[in-house]
N, C-alpha and C positions, 0 to 999 in steps of 0.2 A: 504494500500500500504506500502510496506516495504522500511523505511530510507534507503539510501546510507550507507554502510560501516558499517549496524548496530550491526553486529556481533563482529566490531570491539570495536564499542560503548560497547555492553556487555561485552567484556573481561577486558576492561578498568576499569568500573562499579567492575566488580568480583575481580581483583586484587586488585583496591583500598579498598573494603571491605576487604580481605585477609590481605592485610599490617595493616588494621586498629587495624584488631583481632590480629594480634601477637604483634605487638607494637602500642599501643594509641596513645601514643604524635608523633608517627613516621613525619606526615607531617606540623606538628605545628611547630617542629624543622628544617625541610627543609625547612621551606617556609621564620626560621626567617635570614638564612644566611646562605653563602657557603665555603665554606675552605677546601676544596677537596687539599689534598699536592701532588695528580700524573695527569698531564695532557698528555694524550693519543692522539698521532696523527697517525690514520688510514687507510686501505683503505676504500671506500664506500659500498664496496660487503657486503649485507646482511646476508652472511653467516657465519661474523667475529665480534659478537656483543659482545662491549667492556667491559663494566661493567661485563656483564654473566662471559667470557672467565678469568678473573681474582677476581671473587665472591665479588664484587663491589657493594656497593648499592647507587642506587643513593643520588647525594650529595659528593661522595670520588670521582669521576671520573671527570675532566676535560676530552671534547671531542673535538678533529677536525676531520673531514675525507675527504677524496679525494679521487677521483680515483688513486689507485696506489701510496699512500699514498706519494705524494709528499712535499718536501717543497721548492717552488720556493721563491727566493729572490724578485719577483716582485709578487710574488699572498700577496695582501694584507689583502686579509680575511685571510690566513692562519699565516702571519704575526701576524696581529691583535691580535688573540688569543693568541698564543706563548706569546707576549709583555704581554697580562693582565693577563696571566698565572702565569707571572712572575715577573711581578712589582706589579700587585694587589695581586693576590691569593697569590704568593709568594709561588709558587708550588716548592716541593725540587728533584720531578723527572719528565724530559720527558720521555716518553716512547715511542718510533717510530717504529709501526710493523707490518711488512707486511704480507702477507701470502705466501704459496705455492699455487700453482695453479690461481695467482693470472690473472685477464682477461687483465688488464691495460699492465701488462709484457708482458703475451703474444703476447698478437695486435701492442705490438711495435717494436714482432719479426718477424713477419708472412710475413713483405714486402708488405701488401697490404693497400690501402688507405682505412678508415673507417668515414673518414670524419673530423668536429670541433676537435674531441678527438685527431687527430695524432697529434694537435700545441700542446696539454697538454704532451704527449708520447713521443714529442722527446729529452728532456734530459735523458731520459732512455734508448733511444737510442744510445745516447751518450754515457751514461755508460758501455752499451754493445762493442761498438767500443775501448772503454779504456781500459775493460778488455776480450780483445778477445782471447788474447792467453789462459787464463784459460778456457772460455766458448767452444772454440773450444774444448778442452778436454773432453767433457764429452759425456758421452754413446751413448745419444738421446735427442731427442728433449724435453722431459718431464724433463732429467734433468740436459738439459743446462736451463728452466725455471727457473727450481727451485734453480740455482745458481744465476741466474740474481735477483732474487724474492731478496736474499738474500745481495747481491752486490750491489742491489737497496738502501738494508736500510741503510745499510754501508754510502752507501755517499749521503744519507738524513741525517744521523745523521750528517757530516762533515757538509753537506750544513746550518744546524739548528745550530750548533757551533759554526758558523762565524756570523748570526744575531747579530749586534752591542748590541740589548741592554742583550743579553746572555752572552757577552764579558764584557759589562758592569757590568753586576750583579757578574760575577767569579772575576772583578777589585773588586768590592767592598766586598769581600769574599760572597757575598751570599752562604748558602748551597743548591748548585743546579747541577745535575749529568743528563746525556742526556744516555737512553740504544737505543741498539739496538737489536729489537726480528722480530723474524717470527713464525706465528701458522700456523700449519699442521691443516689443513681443516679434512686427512682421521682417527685423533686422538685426534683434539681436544689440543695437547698440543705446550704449548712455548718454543721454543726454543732460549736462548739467543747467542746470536750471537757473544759476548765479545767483544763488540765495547760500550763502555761504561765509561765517560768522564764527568769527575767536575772540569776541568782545560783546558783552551787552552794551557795548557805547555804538559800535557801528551797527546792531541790529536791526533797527527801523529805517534808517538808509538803504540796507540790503535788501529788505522787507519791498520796501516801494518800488525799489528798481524793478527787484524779480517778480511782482505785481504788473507794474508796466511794463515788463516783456510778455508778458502772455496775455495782455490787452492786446499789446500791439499783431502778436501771431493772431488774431483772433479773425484780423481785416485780412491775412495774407491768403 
């Protein structure tokens, strides 16, 4: 009779072998410590896998993910992370990046109820509501998403700015810089978004600019 999931078991098996042969000591060194300097907070969709999209090997990559890559001040697993990110690992980049086509935006424009997920969706909601006048702008419905997708990171990375002990760490000079990106699913690349911040003194400068670049995509 055939294991549950054994093919997975196989491929496991085959990559570990794989890493083994190109580099020996590879898991001897992972296993004795971690100090990865970029922690990654994403969305959940499978289709946006972190380490790959930025040739990552495990070990460099701090991860969080969520649907719709958010960061609520009250979800404390996402907190959590962010803080040992940053006081332990002493990570010198967030990186907060959404994607196009993402399902989380979508569902929080559609107007229709989907259940638990719409209490997580509606401060994206909100976002939407905040910047209406621009999203009204656009072509179609594919890409007023993909301006929300975008508008979304935008003020996840404000929301992740203001976490005290981030405010903290830029009080104490820490070197620590917060981006904001989104990857194109139909090419596979990152797009930075130039919202991008090592100081709450430059944030709302950054804030507006990369506000008004995705106004301005909006007419393009």
């Amino acid at each position: 009779m055939t294991k549950p999931l054994e093919d997975l078991l196989d491929n496991n098996h085959q990559w570990a072998e794989q890493v083994n042969q190109q580099d020996p000591g590879f898991f001897a060194k992972l296993s004795s410590q971690q100090s990865p300097e970029y922690l990654w907070i994403g969305c959940s969709d499978s289709r946006v896998p972190a380490n790959e999209i930025v040739g990552l090997l495990p070990g460099e990559l701090f991860v969080h993910r969520n649907v719709a890559n958010v960061v609520l001040q009250t979800d404390i697993n996402c907190l959590s992370v962010i803080q040992y990110a940053v006081a332990v690992l002493k990570v010198k980049h967030i990186i907060i990046c959404g994607h196009y086509g993402c399902g989380g935006v979508i569902a929080s424009m559609d107007g229709t109820r989907h259940g638990l997920i719409d209490n997580w969706l509606r401060p994206i909601q909100q976002i939407s509501r905040k910047h209406q006048t621009i999203l009204q702008k656009a072509k179609d419905g594919e890409h007023r998403s993909d301006r929300l997708c975008e508008l979304n990171v935008i003020e996840q990375v404000m929301s992740a700015a203001h976490c005290t002990f981030i405010q903290d760490a830029w009080d104490q000079k820490q070197d620590l810089t917060i981006h904001g990106w989104v990857y194109g699913l139909q090419d596979g690349k990152v797009r930075d978004l130039n919202m991008s911040s090592r100081s709450y003194l430059e944030l709302d400068d950054k804030y507006v600019r990369a506000v008004a670049m995705v106004n301005s995509s909006v007419l393009c």
